[in-house]
N, C-alpha and C positions, 0 to 999 in steps of 0.2 A: 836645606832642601825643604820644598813647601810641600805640605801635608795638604791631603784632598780625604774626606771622609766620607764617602755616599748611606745615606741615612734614608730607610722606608720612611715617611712621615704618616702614620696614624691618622683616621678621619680624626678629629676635634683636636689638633694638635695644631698650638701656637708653632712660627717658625721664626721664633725667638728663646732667648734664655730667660728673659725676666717672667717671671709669672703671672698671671692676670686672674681675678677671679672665674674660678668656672668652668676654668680651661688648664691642660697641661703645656708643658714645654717643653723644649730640646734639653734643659739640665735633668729634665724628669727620665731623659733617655743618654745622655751624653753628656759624659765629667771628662772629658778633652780640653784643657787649660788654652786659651788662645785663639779658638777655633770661633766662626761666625758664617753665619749663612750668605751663602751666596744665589741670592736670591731669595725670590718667596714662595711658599702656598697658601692659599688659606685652609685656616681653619676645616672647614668642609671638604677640602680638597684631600688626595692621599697621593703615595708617590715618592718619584725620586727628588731628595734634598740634596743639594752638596754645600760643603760645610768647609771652609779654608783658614790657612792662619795668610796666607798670601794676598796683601791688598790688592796688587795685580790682577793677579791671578781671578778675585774675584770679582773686579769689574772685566776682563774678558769673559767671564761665565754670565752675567748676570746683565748686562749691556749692550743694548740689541744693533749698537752700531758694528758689533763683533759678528752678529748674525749666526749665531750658535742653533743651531737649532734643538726645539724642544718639541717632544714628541708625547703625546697626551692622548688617553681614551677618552674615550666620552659616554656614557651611557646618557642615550635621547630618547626625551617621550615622541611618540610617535614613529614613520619609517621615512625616513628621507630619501627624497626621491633625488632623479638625478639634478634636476632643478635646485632643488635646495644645498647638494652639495658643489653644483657650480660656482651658487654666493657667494659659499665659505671662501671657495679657493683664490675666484676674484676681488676678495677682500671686502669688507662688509665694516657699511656708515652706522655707525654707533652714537652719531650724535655729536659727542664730543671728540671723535677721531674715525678713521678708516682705516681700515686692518689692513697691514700689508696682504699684499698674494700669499697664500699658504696651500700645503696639502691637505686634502679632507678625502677621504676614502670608508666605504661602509667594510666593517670587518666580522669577526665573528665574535663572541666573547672572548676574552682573552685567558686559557685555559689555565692559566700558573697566577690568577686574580683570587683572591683571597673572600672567604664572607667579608661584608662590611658590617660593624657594628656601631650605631644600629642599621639593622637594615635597610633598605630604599623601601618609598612608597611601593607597592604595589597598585594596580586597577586590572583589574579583571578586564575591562572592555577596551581600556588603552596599549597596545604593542610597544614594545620598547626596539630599540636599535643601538650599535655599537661603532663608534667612530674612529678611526684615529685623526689625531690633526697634528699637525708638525707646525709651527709657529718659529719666526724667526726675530719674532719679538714680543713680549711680556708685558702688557699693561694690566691694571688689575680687574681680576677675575674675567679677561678678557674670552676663554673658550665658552666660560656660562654666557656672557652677554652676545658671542656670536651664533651661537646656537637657538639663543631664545626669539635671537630677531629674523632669521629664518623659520621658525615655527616649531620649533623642535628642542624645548627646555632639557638643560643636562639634570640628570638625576643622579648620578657619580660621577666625579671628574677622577685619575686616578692618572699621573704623568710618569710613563713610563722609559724618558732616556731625555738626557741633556747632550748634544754634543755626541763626544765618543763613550759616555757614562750610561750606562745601563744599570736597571732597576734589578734584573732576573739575577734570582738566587736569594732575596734578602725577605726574609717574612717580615713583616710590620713593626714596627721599636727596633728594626737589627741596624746595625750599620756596618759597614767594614773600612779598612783604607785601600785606596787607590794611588797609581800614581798621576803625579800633575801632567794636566796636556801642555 
């Protein structure tokens, strides 16, 4: 039977085992013999991980021709208008690729959001906003680069559900197991 472990990932938290200077890692959180991410965050990023001993298993999760979707806040400088969240949805030219269609919707804070350590910038004279975005595919740091190129840099990115996996309930370093989809 293939083991699914849903793991908070910590802001500065590699989403690897080996260790890198500077930074911690999944073995600084998780001594599960076999297990491996399926999928990434960065570093900067926080949120839900999932973690398989199932090679299957983890290229359905982690392979956007599966179309899994993944569901991601945003904290944005600025207030995005409706404008700016039309872009998102209709997919947005990055240069070296175009986003597929996704959902972007403005929300409220997300009230079971943890501090973040360290904190986010603050400005006094800059408003922030809160997004969610559901993506149905993952290139890298792709919600920072969609938001920036609408006008509206992320200042916390925090991905709250893969799929049918949900983040709620897991404070920050927890993980728990699940079962496999």
């Amino acid at each position: 039977m293939s083991r699914v472990l849903l793991f908070n990932k910590p802001y500065g938290v590699l989403s690897q085992f080996t260790p890198e200077a500077g930074h911690r890692c999944l073995a600084d959180y998780i001594q599960v013999p076999g297990v491996y991410a399926a999928g990434r965050l960065d570093a900067d990023s926080e949120g839900l991980l999932l973690l398989t001993d199932d090679g299957r298993l983890q290229s359905r999760i982690a392979d956007p021709r599966h179309k899994l979707p993944k569901t991601y806040w945003a904290q944005v400088e600025g207030e995005p208008d409706a404008e700016a969240l039309q872009r998102l949805r209709q997919g947005v030219d990055l240069g070296d690729f175009v986003t597929r269609p996704c959902d972007a919707r403005r929300i409220d804070e997300p009230d079971h959001l943890w501090p973040r350590e360290p904190p986010i910038r603050s400005r006094k004279r800059i408003p922030t906003a809160w997004l969610e975005i559901v993506l149905r595919e993952g290139k890298n740091r792709q919600v920072r680069r969609m938001t920036a190129k609408v006008g509206h840099p992320t200042l916390r990115l925090v991905r709250g559900a893969i799929g049918p996996y949900v983040l709620a309930g897991l404070r920050p370093g927890a993980w728990r197991e699940a079962e496999a989809i």
